[in-house]
C-alpha positions as CSV (number, residue, x, y, z in Angstrom):
1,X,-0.1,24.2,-10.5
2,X,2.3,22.8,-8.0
3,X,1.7,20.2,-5.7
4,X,2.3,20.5,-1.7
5,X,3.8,18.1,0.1
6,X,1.4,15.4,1.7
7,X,0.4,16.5,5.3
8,X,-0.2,14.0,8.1
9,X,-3.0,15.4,10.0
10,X,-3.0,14.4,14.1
11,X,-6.1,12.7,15.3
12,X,-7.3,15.7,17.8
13,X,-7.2,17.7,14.3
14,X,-9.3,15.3,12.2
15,X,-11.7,15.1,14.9
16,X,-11.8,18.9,15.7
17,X,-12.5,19.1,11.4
18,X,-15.5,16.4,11.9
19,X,-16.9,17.5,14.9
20,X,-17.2,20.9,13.1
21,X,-18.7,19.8,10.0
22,X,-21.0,17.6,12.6
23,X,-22.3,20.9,14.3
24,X,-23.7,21.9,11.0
25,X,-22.5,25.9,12.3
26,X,-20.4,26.4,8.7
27,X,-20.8,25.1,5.1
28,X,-18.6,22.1,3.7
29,X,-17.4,24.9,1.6
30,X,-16.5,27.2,4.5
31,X,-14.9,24.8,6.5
32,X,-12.4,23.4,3.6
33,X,-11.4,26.9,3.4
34,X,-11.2,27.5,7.4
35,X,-8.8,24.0,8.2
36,X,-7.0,24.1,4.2
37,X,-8.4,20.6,3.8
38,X,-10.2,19.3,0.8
39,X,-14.2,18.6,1.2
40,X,-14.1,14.8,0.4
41,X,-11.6,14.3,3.3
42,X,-13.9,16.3,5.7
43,X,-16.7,14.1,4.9
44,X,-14.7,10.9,4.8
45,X,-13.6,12.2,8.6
46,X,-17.1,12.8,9.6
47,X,-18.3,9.4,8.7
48,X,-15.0,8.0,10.9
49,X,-16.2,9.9,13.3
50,X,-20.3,8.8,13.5
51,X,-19.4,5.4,12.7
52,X,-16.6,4.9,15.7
53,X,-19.1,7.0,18.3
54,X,-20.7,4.1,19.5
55,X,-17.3,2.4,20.5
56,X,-16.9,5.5,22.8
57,X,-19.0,4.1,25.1
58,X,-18.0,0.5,25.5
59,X,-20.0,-1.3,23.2
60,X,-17.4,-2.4,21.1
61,X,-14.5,-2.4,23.5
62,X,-15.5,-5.8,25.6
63,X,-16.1,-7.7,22.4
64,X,-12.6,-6.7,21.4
65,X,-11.3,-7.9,24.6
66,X,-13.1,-11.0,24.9
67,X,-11.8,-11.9,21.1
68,X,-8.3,-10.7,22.0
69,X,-8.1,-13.5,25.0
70,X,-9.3,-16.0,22.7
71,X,-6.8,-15.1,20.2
72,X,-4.2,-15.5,23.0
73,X,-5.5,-18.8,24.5
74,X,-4.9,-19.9,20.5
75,X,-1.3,-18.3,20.5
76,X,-0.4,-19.6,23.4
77,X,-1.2,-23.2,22.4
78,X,0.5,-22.8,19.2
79,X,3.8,-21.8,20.6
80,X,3.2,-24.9,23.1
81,X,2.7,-27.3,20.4
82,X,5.5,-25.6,17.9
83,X,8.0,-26.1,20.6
84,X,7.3,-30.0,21.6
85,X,7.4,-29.9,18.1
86,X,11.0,-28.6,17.5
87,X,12.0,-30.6,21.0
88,X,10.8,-33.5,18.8
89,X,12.8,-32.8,16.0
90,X,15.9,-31.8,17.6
91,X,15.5,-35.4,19.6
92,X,15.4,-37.5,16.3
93,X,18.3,-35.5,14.7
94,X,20.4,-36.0,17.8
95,X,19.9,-39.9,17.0
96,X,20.4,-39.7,13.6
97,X,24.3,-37.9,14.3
98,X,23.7,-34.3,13.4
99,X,25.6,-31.6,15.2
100,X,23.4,-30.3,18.3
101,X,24.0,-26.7,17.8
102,X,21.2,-25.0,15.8
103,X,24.0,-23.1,13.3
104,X,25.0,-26.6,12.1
105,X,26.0,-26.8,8.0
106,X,22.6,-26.4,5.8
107,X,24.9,-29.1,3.6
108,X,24.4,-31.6,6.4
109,X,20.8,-31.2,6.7
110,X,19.9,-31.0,3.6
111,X,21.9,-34.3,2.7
112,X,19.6,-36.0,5.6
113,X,16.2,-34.9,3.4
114,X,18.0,-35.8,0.2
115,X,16.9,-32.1,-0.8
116,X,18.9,-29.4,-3.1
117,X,20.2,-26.8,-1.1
118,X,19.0,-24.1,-3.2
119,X,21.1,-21.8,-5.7
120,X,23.1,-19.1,-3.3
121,X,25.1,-22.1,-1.5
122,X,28.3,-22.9,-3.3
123,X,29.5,-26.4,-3.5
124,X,33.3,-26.4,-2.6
125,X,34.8,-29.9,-2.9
């Protein structure tokens, strides 16, 4: 038996498959052999399908907008506060005599933590 290549079914498709197995006109049977797709994946679709239908008509949509402007209203005031943040840093290693441009030496930088600049930077001396 030789295996076909996977097939990537559009959405209009896997709803015209569901809506059909829905209208109860054809047998699962029948309709696996009408659209060449296997039954689970029919029935999988038609349970996509009945549990999304109540999203059609708004019900789900404003609480997904509503949670998606609180999640920006938190994004928002984490890039605020990761930028004072940085403007912070930057400040104190401005004072402390490191280079002001952010592509400075990792050597340098890592000699102000007293940390090991890990394995892929050579040491030429």
């Amino acid at each position: 038996m030789t295996r076909r290549p996977r097939r990537n079914h559009t959405a209009d498709f896997k709803a015209k498959v569901a809506l059909a197995t829905i209208k109860g006109e054809k047998t699962l049977s029948e309709l696996t052999q009408q659209f060449d797709v296997h039954a689970n994946q029919i029935t999988q679709w038609k349970s996509q399908l009945l549990e999304g239908a109540a999203g059609v008509f708004g019900g789900e949509a404003k609480a997904d907008s509503a949670t998606a402007a609180v999640d920006l209203k938190t994004l928002h005031a984490k890039i605020g506060e990761l930028t004072l943040e940085n403007d912070f840093l930057e400040g104190a290693l401005t004072k402390a005599g490191a280079p002001t441009d952010r592509s400075s030496s990792v050597g340098w930088k890592a000699g102000l933590l007293s940390a090991n600049r890990g394995p892929h930077h050579a040491v030429f001396a």
